[in-house]
DRENTOR-387439 format. One record per residue (C-alpha): residue number from 0; chain; y, z, x. Coordinates in Angstrom, 3 decimals. Example, Ala and Ser with C-alpha at 12.3 -4.5 7.8 and 13.67 -1.06 7.14 Angstrom:
BEGIN
<k: 0; c: A; y: -4.500; z: 7.800; x: 12.300>
<k: 1; c: A; y: -1.060; z: 7.140; x: 13.670>
// end
This chain:
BEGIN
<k: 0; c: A; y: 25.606; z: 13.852; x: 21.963>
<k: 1; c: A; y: 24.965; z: 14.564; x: 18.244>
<k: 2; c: A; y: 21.643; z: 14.949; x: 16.733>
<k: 3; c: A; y: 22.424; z: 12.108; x: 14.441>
<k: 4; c: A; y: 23.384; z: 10.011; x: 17.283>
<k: 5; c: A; y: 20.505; z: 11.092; x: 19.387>
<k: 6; c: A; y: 17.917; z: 10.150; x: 15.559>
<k: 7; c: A; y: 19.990; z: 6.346; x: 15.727>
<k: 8; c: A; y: 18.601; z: 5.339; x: 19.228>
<k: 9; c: A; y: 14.976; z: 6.977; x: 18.614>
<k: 10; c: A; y: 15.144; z: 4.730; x: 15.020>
<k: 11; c: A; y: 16.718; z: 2.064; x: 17.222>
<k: 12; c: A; y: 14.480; z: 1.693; x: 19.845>
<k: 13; c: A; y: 11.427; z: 2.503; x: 17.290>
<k: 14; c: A; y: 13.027; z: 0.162; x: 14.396>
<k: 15; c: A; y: 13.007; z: -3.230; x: 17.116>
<k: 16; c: A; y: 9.073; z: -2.987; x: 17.552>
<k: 17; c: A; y: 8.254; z: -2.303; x: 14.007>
<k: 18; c: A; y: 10.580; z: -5.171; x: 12.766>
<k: 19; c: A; y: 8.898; z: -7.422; x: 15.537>
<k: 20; c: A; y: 5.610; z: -6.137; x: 14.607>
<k: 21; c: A; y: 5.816; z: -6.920; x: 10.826>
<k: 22; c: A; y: 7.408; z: -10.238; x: 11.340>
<k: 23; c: A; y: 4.823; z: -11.059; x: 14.053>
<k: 24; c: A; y: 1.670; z: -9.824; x: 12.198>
<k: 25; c: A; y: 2.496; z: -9.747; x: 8.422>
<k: 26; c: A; y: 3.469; z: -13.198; x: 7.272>
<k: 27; c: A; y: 1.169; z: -14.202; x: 5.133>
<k: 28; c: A; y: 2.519; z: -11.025; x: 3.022>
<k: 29; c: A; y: 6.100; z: -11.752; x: 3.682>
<k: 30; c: A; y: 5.443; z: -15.597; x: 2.300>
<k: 31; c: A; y: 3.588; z: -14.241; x: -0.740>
<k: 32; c: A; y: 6.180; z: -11.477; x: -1.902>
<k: 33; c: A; y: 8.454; z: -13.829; x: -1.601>
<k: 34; c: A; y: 10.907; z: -12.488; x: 0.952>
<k: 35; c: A; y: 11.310; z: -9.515; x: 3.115>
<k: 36; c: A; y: 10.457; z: -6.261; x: 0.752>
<k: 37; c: A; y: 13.542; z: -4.509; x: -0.188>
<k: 38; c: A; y: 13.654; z: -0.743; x: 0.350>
<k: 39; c: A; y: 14.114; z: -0.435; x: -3.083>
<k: 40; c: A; y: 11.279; z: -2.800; x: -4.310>
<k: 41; c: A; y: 8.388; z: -2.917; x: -2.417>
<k: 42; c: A; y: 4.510; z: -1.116; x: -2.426>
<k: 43; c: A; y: 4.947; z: 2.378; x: -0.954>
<k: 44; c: A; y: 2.263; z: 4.795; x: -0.036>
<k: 45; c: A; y: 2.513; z: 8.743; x: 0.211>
<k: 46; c: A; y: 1.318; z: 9.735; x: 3.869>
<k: 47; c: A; y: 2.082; z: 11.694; x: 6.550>
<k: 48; c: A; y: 4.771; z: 10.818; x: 8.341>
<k: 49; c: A; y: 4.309; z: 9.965; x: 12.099>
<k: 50; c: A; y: 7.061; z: 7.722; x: 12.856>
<k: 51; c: A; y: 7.327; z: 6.082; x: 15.473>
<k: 52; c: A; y: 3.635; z: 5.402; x: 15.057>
<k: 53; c: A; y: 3.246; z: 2.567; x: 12.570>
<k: 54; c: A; y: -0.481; z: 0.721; x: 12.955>
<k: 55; c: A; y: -2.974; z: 2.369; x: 10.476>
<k: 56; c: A; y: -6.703; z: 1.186; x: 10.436>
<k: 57; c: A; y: -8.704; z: 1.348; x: 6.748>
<k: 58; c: A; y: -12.195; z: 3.055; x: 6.735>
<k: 59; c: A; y: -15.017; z: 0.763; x: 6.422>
<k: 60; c: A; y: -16.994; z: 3.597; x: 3.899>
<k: 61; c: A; y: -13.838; z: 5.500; x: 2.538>
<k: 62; c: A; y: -15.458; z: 8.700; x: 1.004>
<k: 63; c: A; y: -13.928; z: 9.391; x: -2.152>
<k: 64; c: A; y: -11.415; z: 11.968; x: -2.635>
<k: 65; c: A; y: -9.998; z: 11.815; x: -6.626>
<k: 66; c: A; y: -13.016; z: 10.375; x: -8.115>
<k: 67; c: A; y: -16.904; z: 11.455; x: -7.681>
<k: 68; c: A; y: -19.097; z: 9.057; x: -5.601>
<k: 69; c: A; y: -20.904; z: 7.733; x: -8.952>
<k: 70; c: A; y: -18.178; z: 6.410; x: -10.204>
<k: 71; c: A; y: -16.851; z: 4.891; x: -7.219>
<k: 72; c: A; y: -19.935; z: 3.147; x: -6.943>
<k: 73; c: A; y: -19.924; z: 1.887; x: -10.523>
<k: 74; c: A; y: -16.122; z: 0.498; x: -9.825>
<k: 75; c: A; y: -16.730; z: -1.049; x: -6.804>
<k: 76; c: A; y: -20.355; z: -2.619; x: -7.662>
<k: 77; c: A; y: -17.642; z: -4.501; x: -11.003>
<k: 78; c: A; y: -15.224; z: -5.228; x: -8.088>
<k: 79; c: A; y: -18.041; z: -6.629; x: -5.821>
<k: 80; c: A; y: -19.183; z: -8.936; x: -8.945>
<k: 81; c: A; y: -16.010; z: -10.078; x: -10.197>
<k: 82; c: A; y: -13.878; z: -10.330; x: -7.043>
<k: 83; c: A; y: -16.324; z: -9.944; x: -4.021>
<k: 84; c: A; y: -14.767; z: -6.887; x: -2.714>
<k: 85; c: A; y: -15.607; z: -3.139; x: -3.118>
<k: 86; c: A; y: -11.879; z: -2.208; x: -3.318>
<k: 87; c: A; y: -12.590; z: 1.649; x: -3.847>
<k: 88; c: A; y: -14.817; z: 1.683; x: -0.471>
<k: 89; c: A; y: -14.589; z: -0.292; x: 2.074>
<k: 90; c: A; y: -11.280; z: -0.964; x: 3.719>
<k: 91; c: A; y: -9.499; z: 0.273; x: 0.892>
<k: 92; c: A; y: -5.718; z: 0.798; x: 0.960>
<k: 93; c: A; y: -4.149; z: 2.130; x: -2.383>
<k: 94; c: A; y: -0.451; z: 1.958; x: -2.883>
<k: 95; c: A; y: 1.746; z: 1.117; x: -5.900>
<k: 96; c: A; y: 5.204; z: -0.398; x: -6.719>
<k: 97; c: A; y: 6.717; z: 2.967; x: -7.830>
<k: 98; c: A; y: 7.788; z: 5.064; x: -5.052>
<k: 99; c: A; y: 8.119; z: 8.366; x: -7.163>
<k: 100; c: A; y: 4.358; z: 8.192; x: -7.633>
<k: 101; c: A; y: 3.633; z: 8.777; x: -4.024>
<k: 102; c: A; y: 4.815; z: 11.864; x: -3.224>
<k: 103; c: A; y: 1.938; z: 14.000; x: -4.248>
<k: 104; c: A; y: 0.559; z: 12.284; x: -1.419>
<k: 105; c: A; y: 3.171; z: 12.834; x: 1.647>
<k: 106; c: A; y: 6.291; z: 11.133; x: 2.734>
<k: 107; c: A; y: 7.277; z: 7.618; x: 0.838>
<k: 108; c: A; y: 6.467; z: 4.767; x: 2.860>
<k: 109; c: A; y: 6.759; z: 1.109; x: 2.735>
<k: 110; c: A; y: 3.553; z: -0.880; x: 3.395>
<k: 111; c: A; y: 2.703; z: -4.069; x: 4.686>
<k: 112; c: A; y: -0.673; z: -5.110; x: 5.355>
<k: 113; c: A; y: -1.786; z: -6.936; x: 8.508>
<k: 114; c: A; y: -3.535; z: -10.578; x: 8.583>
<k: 115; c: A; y: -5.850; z: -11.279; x: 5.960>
<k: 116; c: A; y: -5.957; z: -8.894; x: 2.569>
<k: 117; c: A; y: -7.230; z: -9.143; x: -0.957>
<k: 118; c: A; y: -5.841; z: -7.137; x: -3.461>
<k: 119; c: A; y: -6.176; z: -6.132; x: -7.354>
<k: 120; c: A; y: -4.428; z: -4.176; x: -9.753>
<k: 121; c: A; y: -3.935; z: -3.926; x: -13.343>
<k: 122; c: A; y: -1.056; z: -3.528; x: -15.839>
<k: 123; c: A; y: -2.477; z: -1.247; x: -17.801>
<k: 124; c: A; y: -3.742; z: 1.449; x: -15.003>
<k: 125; c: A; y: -0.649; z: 3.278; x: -13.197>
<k: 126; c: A; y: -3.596; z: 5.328; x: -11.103>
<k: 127; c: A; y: -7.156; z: 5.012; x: -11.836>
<k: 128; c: A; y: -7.866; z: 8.279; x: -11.389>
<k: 129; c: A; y: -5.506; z: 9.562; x: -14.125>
<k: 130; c: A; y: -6.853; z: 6.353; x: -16.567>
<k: 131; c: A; y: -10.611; z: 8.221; x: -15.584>
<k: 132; c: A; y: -9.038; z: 11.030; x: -18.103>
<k: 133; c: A; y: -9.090; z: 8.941; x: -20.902>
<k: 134; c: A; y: -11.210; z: 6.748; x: -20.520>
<k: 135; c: A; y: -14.833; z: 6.186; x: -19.347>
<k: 136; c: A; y: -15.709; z: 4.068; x: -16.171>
<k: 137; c: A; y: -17.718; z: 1.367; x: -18.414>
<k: 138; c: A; y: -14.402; z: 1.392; x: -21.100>
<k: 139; c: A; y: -12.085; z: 0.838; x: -18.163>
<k: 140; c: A; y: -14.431; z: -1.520; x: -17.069>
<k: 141; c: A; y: -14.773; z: -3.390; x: -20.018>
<k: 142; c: A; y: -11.112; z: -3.401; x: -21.401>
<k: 143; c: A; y: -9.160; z: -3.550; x: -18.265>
<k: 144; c: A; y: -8.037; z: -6.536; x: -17.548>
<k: 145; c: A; y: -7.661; z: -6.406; x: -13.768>
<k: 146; c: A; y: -5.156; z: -8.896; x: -11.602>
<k: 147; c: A; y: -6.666; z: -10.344; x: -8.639>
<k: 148; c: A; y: -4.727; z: -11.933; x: -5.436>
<k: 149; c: A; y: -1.350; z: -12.604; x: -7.739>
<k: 150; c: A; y: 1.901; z: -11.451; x: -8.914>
<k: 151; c: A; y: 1.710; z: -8.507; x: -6.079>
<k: 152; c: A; y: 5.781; z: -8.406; x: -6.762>
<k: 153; c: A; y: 5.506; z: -7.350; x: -9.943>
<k: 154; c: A; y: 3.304; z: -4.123; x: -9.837>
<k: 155; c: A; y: 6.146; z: -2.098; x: -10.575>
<k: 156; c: A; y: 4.474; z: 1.836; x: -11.730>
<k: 157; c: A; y: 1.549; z: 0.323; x: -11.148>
<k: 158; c: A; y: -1.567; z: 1.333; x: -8.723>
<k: 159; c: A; y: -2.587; z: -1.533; x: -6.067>
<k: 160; c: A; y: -6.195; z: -1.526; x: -4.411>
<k: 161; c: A; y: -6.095; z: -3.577; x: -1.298>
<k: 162; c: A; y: -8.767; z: -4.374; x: 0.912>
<k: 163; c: A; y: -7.469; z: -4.868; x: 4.330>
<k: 164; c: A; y: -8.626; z: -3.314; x: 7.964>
<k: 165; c: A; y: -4.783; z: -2.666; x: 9.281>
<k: 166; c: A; y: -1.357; z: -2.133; x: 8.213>
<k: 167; c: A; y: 1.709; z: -0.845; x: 8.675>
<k: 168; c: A; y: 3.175; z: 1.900; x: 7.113>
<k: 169; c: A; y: 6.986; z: 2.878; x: 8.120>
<k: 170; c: A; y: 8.876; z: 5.982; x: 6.091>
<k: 171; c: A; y: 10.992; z: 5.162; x: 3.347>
<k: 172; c: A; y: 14.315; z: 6.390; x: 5.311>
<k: 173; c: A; y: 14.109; z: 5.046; x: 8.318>
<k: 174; c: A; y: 12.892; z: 1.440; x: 6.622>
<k: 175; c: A; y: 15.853; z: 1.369; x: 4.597>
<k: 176; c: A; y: 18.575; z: 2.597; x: 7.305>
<k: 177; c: A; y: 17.092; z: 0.942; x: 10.520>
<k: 178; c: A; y: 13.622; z: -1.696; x: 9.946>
<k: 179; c: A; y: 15.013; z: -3.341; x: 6.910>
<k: 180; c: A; y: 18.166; z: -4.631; x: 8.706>
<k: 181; c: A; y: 16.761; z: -5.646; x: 11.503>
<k: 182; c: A; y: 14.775; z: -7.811; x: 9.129>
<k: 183; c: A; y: 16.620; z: -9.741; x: 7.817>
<k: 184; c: A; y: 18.897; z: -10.536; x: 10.224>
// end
């Protein structure tokens, strides 16, 4: 048997549980994107691959890792106020539209959060952390003008903050050559 053969039935039998999973679990984002994502336009993460594992749980007090803890704080106490979530801290999932962008982070994958989720993001902030060069926390603050449960289809280079306990995260490759058909069938 080939290697590439021998990869086809591990995707295979791998690919039929995630596809059931995500149709069973993840409707509610399926109905708001629109459709099923396709492998070409959908929120990716960088991670580290451990296909066929899929299920990932959010932290309930994420530490920071690109930001100090101050300024998480100040962030998420504006989130709290304005959207009644602490999207940098607690069950905090951070993806964006642009695949490219995740790769300082691990392998590309395609997300899709479980059950209920709230989300921002902003078109003016590709990655917070990189605005935080520029700009103060109380000027991002005050002039971003943040997005909040709407449009997630369009967030194109843009950075995502979701606030969800679970979701599933499958790798680029084998979404695009094995999940993604069985998807849409």
């Amino acid at each position: 048997m080939l290697l590439i053969e021998l990869v086809g039935i591990i995707d295979g039998q791998s690919a039929v549980a995630a596809a059931n999973s995500i149709k069973r679990d993840c409707q509610r984002f399926i109905k708001e994107w629109g459709s099923i994502p396709m492998p070409d336009c959908a929120i990716y993460r960088g991670m580290i691959n451990s296909w066929p594992n899929i299920l990932y749980y959010t932290k309930p007090n994420r530490t920071p890792v690109g930001m100090d803890v101050a300024t998480q704080n100040k962030l998420d106490d504006f989130f709290q106020e304005e959207f009644g979530h602490r999207y940098r801290s607690e069950h905090s999932l951070f993806c964006t539209g642009n695949p490219e962008h995740t790769k300082l982070f691990g392998d590309v994958h395609v997300i899709f959060p479980i059950g209920k989720y709230s989300y921002i993001w902003s078109p003016e902030v590709n990655d917070i952390n990189y605005t935080l060069l520029s700009q103060s926390t109380d000027e991002i603050i005050a002039n971003t003008h943040f997005i909040h449960n709407k449009l997630l289809n369009k967030v194109l280079d843009h950075e995502v903050m979701i606030n969800v306990e679970s979701y599933y995260a499958i790798p680029i490759k084998i979404y695009k050559r094995s999940v993604y058909p069985l998807l849409i069938k």
